[in-house]
N, C-alpha and C positions, 0 to 999 in steps of 0.2 A: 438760531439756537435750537427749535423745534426741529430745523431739517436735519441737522447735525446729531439729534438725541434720535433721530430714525435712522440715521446712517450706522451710529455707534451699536443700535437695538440688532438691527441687521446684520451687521459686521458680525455680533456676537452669534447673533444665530445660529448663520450660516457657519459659524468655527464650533460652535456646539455640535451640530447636527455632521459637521468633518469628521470629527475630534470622535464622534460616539458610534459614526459609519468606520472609520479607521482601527479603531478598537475592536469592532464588533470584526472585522475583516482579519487584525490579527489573530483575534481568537479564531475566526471561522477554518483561518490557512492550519492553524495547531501544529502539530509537528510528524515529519513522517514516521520518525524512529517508534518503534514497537511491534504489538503483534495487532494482527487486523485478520479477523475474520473476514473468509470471502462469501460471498456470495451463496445462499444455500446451507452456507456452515459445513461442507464438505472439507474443509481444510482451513488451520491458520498461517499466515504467513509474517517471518520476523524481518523489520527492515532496519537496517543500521549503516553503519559508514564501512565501505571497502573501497583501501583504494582511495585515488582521488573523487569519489561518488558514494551512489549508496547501493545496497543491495538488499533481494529478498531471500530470506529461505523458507521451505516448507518446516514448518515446527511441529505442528499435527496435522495429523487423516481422522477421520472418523474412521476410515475404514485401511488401516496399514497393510495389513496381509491376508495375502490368495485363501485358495479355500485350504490350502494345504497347511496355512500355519507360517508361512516363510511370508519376509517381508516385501513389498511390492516395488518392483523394478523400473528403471526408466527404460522400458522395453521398444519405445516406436520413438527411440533417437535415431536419428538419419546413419552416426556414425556407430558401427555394432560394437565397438571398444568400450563404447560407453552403458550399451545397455545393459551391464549388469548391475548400478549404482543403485543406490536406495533412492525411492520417492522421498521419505524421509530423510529431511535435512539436505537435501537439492536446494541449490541458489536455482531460481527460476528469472530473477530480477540481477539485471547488472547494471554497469554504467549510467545508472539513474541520475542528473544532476540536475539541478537547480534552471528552471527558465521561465522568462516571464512574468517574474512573480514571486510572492511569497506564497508557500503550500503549494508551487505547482512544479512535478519533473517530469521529465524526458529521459527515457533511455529504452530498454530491451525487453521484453519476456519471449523467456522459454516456456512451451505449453508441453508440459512431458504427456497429455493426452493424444498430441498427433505429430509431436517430433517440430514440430514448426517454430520458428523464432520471431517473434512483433516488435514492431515498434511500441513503446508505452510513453504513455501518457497517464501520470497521476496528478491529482489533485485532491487535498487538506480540504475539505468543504468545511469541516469543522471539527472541533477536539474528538467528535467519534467517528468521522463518516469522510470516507476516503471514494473519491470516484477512478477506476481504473478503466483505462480505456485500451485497449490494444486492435494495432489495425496494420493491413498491408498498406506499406507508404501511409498515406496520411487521408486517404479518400474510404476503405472499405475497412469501418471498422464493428465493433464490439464492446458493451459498457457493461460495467459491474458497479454497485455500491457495495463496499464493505463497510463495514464495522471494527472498530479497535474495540480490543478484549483489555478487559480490567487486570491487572497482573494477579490480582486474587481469584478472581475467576476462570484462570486459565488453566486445562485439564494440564499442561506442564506443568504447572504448578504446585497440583494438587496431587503428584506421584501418575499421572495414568500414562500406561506400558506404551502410547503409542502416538508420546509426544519423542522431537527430536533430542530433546534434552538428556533423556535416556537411554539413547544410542549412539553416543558421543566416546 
């Protein structure tokens, strides 16, 4: 009876200590969909469903346009058709899907700073804190922590001239 009331103690335990690790795991994975600050705060990017995946766009720049006043260009795309496009409101993220895991995807970026296209790797660390990782193949890569931005706190939000919402 005593070994039986340390088994059941156990049992329990061990399913509390499951049960509040699996929990804490869903919350950590959160959800990819919204805007996430990157890195430096240089930009926000919005991710959602496209397609059978998801995708990223550029939502805000701190800095949208040249010295001239014109908006900034996806100027060192490989193909020149395309470099006349806005920075603003560029999908940089595509075919983003599900692997591995809950909060963790797989799919593409476009880095409109040098024309190049990554393999990506995201991960849901938790309901604010996104790890992006983009790398050639899977061996030389590069990691960012972002941040997800509060919907109230976001300069698209709040009317500023040089979110994508505005140029829509």
């Amino acid at each position: 009876m005593y070994a039986n009331r340390i088994i059941q103690l156990t049992v329990a335990f061990v399913l509390a200590v499951t049960l509040h690790s699996s929990s804490g795991d869903a919350a950590a994975s959160g959800s990819l969909a919204g805007t996430w600050r990157t890195e430096g705060g240089r930009s926000h990017v919005r991710f959602s469903r496209c397609g059978g995946g998801w995708c990223g766009r550029v939502v805000w720049l701190r800095i949208s346009t040249d010295s001239s006043g014109k908006p900034l260009k996806d100027e060192n795309n490989p193909d020149p058709g395309l470099r006349n496009r806005n920075l603003l409101g560029l999908r940089i993220f595509y075919n983003l899907t599900a692997k591995g895991g809950e909060g963790v995807w797989q799919g593409h970026v476009y880095n409109p700073q040098d024309g190049d296209v990554y393999n990506a790797f995201l991960t849901v660390e938790s309901e604010r804190r996104l790890r992006v990782k983009g790398c050639i193949g899977e061996i030389l890569c590069g990691t960012q922590t972002w941040s997800r931005v509060s919907r109230s706190s976001t300069p698209e939000s709040t009317g500023n001239t040089q979110s994508a919402d505005t140029v829509r």
